[in-house]
C-alpha positions in Angstrom: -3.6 37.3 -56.2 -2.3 34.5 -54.9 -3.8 32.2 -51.5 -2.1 29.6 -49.9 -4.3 27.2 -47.9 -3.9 26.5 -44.4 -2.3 22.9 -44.9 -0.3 24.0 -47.5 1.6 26.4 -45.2 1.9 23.5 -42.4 3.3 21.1 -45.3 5.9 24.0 -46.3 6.6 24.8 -42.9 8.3 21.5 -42.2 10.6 21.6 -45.0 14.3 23.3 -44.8 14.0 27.0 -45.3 16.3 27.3 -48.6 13.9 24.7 -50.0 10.7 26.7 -48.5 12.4 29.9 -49.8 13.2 28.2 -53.9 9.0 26.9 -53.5 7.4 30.4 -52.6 9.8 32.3 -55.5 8.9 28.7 -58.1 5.2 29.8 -57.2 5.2 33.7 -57.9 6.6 33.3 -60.8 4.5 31.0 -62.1 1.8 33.3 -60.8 3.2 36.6 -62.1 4.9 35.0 -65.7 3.3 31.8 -66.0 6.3 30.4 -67.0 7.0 27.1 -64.9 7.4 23.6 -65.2 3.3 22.7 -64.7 0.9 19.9 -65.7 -2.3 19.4 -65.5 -3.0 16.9 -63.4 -7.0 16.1 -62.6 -9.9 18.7 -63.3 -8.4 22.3 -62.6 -5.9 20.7 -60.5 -1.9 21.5 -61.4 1.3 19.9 -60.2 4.1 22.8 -60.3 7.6 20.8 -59.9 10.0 22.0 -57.7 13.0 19.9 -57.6 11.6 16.3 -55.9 8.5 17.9 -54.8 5.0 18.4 -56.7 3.0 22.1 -55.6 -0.8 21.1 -56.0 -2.1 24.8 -57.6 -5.3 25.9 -59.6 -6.5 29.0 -61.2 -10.5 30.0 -59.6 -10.9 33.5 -61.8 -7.7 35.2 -61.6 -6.7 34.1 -58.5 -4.4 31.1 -58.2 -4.8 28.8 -54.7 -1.9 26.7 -53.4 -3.3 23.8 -52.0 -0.6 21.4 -50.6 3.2 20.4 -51.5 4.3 16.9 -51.5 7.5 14.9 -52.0 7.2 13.3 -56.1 7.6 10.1 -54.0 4.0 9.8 -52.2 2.1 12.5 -54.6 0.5 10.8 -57.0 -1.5 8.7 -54.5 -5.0 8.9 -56.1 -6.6 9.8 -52.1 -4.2 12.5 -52.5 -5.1 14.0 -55.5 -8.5 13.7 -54.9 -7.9 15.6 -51.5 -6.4 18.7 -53.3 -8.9 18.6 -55.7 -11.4 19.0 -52.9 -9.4 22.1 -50.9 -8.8 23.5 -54.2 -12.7 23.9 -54.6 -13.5 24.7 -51.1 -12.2 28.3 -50.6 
C-alpha cells in the first residue's frame, strides 16, 4: 500500500502535470518492483530521484509513505530533512 501525506500532495500539486504524472509512476514502481534510483538518506528516511527533484519516502511495515518532493536544489537543507523525518513517523 502506498500513502501520500497531505503536504506531499500540495508540493506535487504545483508542479507541471507531465512532471506530476513521471513522479506518481517513479513512485509505484519503486513501490511494486523496488527498482529505483533511492538512497538512504537519515534514519528510515529515502530520497527517490526523479529528474531534478528528490521524493522524501520510507517503508513503516509494508506500507511505504510519501512524505514530500523537493527540487535537488533546496532538499538537502538539514530543517528539511529533519521535517520529513518527523511526517514520516507521524502517520
Amino acid at each position: 500500500m502506498i500513502r501520500y501525506h497531505p503536504f506531499f500532495e500540495r508540493q506535487l500539486g504545483k508542479l507541471p502535470r507531465g512532471l506530476q504524472r513521471r513522479i506518481l509512476a517513479r513512485i509505484v514502481e519503486y513501490h511494486e518492483t523496488g527498482r529505483g534510483d533511492v538512497r538512504k538518506i537519515l534514519g528510515d528516511l529515502e530520497a527517490l530521484r526523479v529528474g531534478s527533484y528528490r521524493i522524501y519516502l520510507g517503508w513503516v511495515g509494508n506500507e511505504l509513505r510519501v512524505v514530500s518532493v523537493f527540487h535537488r536544489r533546496v532538499v538537502y537543507s538539514k530543517h528539511l530533512l529533519k521535517a520529513a523525518l518527523r511526517r514520516l513517523r507521524r502517520e
